[in-house]
TIRONU-104970 format. One line per 8 residues: number of its first residue (from 1); for each residue z, x, y of N, C-alpha, C. Coordinates in nm, 3 decimals. Each point is the difference from the previous one (the first is absolute). Last residue first. Example, Ala and Ser with C-alpha at 12.3 -4.5 7.8 and 13.67 -1.06 7.14 Angstrom:
<sites>
2) 0.708:1.285:-0.225:0.006:0.082:0.119:0.073:-0.077:0.109; -0.007:0.029:-0.572:0.000:-0.089:0.119:0.000:0.090:0.120
</sites>
This chain:
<sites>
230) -5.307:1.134:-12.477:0.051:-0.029:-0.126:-0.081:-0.088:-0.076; -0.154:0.169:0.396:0.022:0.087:-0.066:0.079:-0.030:-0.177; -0.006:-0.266:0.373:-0.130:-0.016:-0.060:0.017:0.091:-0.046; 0.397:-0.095:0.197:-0.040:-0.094:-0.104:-0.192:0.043:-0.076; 0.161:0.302:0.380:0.124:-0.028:-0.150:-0.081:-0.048:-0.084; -0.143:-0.050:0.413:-0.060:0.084:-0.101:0.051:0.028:-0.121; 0.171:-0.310:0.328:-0.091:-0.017:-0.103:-0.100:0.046:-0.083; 0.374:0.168:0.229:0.069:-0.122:-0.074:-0.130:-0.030:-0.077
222) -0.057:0.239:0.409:0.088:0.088:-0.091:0.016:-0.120:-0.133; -0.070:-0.206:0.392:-0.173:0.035:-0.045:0.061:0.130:-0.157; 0.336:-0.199:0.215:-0.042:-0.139:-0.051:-0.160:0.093:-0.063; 0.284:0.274:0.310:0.082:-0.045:-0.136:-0.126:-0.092:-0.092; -0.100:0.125:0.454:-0.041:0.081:-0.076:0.055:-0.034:-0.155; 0.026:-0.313:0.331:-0.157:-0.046:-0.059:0.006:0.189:-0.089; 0.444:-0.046:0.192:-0.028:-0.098:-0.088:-0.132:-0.027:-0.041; 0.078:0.324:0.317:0.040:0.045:-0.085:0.012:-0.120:-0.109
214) -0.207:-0.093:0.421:-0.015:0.113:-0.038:0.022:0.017:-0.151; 0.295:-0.258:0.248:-0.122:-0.100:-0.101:-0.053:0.119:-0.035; 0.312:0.107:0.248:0.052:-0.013:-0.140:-0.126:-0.075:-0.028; -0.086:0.181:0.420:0.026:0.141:-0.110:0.050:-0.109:-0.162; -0.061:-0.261:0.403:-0.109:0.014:-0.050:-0.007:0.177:-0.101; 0.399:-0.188:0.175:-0.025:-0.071:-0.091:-0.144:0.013:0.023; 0.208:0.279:0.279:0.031:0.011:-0.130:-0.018:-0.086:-0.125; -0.225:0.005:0.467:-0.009:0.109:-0.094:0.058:0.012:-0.140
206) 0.161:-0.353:0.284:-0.124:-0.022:-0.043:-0.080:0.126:-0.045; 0.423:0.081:0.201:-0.010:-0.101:-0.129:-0.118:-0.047:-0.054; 0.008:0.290:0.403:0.050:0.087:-0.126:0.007:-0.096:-0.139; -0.089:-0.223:0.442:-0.099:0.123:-0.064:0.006:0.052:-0.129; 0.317:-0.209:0.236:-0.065:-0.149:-0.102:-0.139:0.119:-0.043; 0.269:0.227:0.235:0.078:-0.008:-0.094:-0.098:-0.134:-0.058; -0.151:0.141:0.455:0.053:0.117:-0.141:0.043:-0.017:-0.096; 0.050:-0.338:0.321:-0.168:0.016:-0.030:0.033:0.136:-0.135
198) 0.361:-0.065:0.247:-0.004:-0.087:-0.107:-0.155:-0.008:-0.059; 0.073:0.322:0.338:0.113:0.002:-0.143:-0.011:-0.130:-0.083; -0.160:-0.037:0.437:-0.125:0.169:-0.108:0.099:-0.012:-0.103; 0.147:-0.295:0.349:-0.089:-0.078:-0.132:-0.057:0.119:-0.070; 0.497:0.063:0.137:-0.096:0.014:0.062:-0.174:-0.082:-0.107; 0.535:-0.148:0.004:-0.041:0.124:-0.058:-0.131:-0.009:0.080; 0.508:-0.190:0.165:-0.122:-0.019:-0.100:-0.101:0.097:-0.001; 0.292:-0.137:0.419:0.033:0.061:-0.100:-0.098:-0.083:-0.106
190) 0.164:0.029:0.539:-0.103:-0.017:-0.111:0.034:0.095:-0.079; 0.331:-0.194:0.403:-0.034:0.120:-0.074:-0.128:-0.060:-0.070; 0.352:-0.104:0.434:-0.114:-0.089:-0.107:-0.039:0.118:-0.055; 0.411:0.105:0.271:-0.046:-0.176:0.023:-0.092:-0.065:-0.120; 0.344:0.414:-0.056:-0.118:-0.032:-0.002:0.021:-0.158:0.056; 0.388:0.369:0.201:-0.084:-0.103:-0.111:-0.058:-0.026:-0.027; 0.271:0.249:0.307:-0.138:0.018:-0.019:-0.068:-0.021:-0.117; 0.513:-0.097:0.396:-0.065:0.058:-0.125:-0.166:-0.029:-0.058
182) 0.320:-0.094:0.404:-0.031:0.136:0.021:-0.050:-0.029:-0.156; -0.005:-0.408:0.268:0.052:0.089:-0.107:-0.014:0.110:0.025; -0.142:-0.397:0.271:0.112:0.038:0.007:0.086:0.059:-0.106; -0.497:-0.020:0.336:0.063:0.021:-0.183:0.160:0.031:0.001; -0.297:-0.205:0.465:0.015:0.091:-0.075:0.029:0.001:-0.124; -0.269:-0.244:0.462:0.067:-0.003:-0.140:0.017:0.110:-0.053; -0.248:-0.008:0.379:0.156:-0.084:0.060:0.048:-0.010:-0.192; -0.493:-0.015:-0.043:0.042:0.099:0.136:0.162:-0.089:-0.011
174) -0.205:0.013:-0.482:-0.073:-0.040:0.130:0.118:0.058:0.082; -0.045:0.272:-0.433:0.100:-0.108:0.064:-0.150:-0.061:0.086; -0.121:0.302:-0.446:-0.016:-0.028:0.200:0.058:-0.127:-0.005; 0.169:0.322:-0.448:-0.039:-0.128:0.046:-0.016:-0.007:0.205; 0.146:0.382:-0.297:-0.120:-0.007:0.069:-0.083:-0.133:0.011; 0.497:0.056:-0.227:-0.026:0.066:0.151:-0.150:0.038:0.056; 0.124:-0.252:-0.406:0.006:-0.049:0.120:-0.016:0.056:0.139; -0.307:0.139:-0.399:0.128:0.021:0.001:0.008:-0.103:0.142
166) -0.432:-0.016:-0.410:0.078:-0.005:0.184:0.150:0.001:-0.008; -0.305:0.218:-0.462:0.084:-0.104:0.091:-0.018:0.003:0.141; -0.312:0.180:-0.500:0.045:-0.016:0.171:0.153:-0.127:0.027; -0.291:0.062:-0.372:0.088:0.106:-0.051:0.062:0.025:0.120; -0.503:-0.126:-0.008:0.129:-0.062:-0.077:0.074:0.089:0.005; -0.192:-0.042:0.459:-0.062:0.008:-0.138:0.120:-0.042:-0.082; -0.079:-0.062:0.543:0.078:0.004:-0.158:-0.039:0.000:-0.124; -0.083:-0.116:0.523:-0.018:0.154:-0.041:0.047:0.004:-0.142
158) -0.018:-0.424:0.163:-0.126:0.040:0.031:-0.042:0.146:-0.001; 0.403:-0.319:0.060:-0.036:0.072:-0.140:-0.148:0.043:-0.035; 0.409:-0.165:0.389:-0.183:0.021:0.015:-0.002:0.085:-0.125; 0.394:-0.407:0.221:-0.033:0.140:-0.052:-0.130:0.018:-0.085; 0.305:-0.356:0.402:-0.132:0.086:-0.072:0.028:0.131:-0.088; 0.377:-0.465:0.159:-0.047:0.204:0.040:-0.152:-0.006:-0.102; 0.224:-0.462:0.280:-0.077:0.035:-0.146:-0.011:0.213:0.040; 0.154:-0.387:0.339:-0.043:-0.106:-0.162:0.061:0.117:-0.092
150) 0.176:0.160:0.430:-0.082:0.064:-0.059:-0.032:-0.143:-0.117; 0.310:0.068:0.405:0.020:-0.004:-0.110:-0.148:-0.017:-0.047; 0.193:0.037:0.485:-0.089:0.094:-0.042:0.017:-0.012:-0.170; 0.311:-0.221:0.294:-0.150:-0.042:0.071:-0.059:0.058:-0.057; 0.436:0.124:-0.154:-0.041:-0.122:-0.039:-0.148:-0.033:0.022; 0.088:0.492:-0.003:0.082:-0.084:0.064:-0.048:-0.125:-0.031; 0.072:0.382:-0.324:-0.113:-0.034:0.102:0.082:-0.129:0.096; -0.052:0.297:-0.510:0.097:-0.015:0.067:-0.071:-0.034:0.118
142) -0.060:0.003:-0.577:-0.037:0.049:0.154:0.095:-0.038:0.103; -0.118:-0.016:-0.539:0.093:-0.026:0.045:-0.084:0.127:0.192; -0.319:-0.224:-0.412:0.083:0.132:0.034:0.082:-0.059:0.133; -0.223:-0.255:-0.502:0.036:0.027:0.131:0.066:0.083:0.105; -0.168:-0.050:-0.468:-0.084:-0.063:0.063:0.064:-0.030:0.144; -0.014:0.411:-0.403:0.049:-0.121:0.088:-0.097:-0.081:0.074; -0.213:0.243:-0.362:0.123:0.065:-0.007:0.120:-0.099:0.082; -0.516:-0.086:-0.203:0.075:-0.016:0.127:0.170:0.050:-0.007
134) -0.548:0.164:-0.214:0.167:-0.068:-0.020:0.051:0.007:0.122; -0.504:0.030:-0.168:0.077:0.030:0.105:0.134:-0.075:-0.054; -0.388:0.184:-0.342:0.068:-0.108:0.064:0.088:0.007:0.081; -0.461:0.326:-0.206:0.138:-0.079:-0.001:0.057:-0.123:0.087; -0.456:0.178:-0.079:0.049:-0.025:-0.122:0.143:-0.017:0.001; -0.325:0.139:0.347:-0.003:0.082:-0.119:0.037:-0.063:-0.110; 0.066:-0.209:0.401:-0.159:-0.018:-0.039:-0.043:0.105:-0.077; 0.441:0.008:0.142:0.004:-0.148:-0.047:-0.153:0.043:-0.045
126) 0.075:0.411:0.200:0.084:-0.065:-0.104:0.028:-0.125:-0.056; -0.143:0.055:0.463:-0.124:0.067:-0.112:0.075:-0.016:-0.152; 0.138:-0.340:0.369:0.021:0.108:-0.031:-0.111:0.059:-0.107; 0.020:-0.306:0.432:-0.063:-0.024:-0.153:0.041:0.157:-0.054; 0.204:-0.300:0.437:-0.070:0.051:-0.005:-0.045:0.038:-0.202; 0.482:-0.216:0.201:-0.084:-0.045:0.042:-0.128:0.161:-0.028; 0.500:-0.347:-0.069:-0.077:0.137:-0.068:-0.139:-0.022:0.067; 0.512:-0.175:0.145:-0.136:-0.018:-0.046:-0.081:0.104:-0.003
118) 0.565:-0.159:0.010:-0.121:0.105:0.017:-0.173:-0.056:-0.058; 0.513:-0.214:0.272:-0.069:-0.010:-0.088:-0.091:0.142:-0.011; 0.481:0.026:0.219:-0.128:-0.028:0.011:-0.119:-0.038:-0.136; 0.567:0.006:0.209:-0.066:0.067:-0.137:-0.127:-0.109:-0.001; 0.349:0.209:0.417:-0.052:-0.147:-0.079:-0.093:0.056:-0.133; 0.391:0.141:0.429:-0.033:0.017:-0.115:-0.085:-0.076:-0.036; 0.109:0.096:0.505:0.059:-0.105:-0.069:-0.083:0.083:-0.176; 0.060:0.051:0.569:-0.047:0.047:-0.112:0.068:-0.061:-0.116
110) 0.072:-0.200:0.494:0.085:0.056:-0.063:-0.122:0.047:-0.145; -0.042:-0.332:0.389:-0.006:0.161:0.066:0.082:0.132:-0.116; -0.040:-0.553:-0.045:-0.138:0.094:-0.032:0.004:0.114:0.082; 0.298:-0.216:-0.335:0.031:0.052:0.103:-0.151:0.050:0.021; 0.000:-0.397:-0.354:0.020:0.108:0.033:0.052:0.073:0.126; 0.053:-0.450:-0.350:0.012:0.057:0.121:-0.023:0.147:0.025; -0.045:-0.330:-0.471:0.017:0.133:0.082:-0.029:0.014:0.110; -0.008:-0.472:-0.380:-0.037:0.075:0.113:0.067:0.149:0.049
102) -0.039:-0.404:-0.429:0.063:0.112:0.083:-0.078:0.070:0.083; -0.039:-0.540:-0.269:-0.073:0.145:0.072:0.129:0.091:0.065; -0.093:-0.405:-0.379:0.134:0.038:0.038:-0.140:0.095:0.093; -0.161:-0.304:-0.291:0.089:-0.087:-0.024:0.125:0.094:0.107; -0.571:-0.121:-0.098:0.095:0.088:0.013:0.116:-0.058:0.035; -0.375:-0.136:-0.334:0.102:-0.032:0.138:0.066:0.105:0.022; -0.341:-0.179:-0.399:-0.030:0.008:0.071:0.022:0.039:0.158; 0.253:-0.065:-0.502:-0.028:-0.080:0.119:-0.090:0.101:0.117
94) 0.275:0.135:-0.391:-0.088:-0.009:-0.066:-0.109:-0.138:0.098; 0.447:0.243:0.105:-0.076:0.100:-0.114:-0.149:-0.071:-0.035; 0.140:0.059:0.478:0.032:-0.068:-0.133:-0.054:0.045:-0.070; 0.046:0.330:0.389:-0.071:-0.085:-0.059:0.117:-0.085:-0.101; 0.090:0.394:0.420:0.037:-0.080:-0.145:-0.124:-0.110:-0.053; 0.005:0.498:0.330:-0.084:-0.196:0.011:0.055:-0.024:-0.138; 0.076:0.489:0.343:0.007:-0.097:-0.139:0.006:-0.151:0.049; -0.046:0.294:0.367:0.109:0.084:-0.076:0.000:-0.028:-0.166
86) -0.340:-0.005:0.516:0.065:-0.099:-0.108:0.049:0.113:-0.134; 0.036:0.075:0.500:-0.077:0.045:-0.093:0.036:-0.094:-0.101; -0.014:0.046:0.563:0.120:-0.052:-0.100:-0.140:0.069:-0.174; 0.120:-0.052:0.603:-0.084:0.037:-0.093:0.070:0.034:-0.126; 0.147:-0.390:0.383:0.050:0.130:-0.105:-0.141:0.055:-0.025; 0.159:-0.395:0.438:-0.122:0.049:-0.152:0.034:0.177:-0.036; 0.303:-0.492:0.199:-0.059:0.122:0.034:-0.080:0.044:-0.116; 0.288:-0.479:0.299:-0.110:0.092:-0.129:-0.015:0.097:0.059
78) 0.333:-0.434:0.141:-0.082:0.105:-0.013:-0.035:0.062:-0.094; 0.251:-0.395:0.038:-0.142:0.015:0.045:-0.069:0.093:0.040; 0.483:-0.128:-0.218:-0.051:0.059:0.133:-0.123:-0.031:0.089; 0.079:-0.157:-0.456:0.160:-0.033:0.061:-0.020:0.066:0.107; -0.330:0.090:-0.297:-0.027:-0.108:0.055:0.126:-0.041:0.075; -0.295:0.449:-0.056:0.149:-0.046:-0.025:-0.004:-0.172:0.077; -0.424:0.386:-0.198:0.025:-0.129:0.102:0.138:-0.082:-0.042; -0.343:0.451:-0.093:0.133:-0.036:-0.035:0.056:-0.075:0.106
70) -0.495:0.257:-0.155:0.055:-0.011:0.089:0.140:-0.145:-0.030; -0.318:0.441:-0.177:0.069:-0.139:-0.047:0.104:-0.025:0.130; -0.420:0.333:-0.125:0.062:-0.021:0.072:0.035:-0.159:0.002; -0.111:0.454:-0.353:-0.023:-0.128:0.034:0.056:-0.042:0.084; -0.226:0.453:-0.268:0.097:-0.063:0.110:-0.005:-0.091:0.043; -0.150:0.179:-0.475:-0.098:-0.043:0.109:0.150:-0.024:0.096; -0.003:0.116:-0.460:0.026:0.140:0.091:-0.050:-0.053:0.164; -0.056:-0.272:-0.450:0.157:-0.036:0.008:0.038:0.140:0.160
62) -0.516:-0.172:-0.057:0.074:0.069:-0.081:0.155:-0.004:0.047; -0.367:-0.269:0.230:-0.076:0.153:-0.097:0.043:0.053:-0.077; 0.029:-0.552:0.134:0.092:0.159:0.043:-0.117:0.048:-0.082; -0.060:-0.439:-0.012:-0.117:0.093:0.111:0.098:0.156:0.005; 0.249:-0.369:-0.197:-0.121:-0.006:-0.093:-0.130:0.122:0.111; 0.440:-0.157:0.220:0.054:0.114:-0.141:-0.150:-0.002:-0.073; 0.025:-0.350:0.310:-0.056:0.119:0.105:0.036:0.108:-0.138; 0.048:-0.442:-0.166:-0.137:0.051:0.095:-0.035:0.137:0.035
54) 0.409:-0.166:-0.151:-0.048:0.026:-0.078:-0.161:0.027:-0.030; 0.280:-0.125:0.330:0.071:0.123:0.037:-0.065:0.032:-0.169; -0.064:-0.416:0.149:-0.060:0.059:0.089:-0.019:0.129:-0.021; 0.189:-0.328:-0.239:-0.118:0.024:-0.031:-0.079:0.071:0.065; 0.497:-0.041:-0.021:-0.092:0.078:-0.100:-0.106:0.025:-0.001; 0.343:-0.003:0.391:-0.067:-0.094:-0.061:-0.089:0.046:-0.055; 0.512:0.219:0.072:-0.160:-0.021:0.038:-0.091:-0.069:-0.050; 0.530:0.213:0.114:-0.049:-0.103:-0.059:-0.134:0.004:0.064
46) 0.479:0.312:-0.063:-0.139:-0.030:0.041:-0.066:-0.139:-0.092; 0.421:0.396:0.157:-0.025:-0.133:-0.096:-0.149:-0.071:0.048; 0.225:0.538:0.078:-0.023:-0.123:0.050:-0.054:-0.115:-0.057; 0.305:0.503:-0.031:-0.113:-0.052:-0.048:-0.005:-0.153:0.017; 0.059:0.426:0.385:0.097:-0.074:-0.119:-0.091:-0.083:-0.092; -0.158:0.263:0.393:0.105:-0.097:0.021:0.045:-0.070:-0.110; -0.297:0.342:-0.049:0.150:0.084:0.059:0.031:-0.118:0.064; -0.228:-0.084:-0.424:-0.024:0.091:0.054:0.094:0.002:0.090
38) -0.248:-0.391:-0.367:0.098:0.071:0.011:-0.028:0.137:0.101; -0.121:-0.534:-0.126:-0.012:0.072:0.078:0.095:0.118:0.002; -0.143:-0.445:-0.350:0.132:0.093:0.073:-0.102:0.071:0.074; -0.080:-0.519:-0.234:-0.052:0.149:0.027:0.105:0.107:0.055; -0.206:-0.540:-0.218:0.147:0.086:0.062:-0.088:0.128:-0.022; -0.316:-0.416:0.079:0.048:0.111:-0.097:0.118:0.058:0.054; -0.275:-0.530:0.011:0.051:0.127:0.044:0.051:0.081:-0.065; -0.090:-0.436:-0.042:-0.137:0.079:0.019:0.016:0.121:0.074
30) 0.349:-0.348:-0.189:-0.093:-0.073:0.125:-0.060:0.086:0.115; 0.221:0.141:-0.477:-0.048:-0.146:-0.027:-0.071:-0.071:0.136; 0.224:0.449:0.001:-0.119:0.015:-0.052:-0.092:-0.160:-0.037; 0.423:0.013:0.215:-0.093:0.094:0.092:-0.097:-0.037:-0.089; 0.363:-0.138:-0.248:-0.085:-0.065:0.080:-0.076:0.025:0.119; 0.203:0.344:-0.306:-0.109:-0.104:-0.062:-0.044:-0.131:0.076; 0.303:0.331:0.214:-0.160:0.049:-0.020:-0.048:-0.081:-0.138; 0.445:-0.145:0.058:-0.044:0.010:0.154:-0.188:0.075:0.031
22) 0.291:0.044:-0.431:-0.030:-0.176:0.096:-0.122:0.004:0.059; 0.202:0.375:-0.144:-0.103:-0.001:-0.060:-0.059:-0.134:0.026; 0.184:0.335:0.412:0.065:-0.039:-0.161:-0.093:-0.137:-0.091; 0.058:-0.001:0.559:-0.062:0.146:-0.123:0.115:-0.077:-0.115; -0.062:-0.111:0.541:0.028:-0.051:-0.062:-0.086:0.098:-0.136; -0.107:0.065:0.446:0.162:-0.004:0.063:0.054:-0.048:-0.219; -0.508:0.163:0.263:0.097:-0.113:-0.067:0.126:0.057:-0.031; -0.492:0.126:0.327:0.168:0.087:-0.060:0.054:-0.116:-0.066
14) -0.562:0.009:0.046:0.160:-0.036:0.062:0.091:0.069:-0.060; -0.544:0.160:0.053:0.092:-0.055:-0.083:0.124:-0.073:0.093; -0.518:0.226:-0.035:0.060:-0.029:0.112:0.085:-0.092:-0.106; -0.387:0.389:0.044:0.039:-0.085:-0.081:0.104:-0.050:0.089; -0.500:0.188:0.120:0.150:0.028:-0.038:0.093:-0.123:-0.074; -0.525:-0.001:0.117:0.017:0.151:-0.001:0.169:0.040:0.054; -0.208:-0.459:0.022:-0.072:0.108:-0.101:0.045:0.096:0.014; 0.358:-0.324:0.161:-0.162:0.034:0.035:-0.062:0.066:-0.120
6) 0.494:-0.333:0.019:-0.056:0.141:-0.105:-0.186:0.018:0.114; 0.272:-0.405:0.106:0.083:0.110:0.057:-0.050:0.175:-0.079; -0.202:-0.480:-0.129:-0.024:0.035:0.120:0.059:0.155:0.067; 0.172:-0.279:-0.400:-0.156:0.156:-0.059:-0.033:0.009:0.195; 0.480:-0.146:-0.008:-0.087:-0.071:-0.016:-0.121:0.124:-0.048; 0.563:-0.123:-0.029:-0.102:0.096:0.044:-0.137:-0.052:-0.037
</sites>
């Protein structure tokens, strides 16, 4: 397979006939990666040229991006193109390489499950009081048809004081996407104390240690009337 057969904008592998731990260490020795393809034609043996297919993986947006891999049988000569999701990337442990790719076939007329990144977005009043936005999850499970998968869900903390949460169920989906829980969990909460309360209290301390000197220049001046008297 040649970097020619990959364009900018898909990926492009062979079917290999040959697996097991041999057989993908010398794949990997003449610049290639073993890979599987899994979904409703079964799971498929794959082979792809690293530097290419390690090109186009460096510009993804996120493991949620739909990818169109197109699958070139060399004992036939024909090919076809999957929309496909990358599934997990093995690395060496300690080499610069990727060393295995799984792929996911989706049905694209078929709704499908996927667990979405979340990004926080707008300035909560409660952060600029003094607390700290917590991230409760970081990804909400949705449902949608392959063509319509979402990078990234938004959520707007821009109404939230401290002591506030966003529940999932008033997380804004984008259009064609839904929530595939019925349950109403915090996404992001703030929590921590308000700045009038902490202002108040360094208040109160610095009152109280200008009350104990107070009372120490009274002790010390008490002391030396003492002594002159005596």
């Amino acid at each position: 397979m040649d970097d020619r057969d990959m364009s900018q904008n898909q990926l492009a592998a062979s079917i290999r006939s040959k697996k097991g731990k041999s057989a993908n260490h010398k794949l990997r020795q003449s610049g290639n990666i073993p890979a599987v393809l899994y979904g409703p034609r079964g799971n498929i043996m794959l082979e792809m040229v690293e530097e290419a297919t390690c090109h186009f993986l460096e510009k993804m947006t996120g493991m949620h991006e739909l990818l169109p891999l197109t699958v070139t049988d060399s004992a036939s000569g024909e090919s076809w193109t999957a929309q496909v999701l990358l599934r997990e990337i093995q690395k060496h442990p300690y080499k610069h390489k990727i060393t295995h790719l799984d792929f996911w076939e989706l049905p694209e007329a078929k709704p499908q499950t996927f667990r979405i990144p979340v990004h926080v977005i707008g300035e909560s009043p409660g952060v600029k009081n003094g607390g700290v936005l917590q991230m409760v999850v970081r990804e909400i499970p949705v449902s949608c048809l392959p063509s319509d998968i979402p990078s990234f869900i938004e959520v707007n903390s821009s109404a939230l004081e401290i002591g506030d949460s966003l529940r999932i169920q008033e997380v804004e989906l984008p259009a064609k996407v839904s929530l595939s829980t019925d349950e109403n969990y915090a996404v992001i909460s703030i929590v921590g104390r308000a700045k009038e309360e902490e202002e108040e209290e360094i208040v109160a301390v610095e009152e109280g240690e200008e009350g104990e000197g107070e009372s120490e220049r009274e002790d010390s001046a008490d002391e030396k009337e003492k002594i002159e008297e005596e």
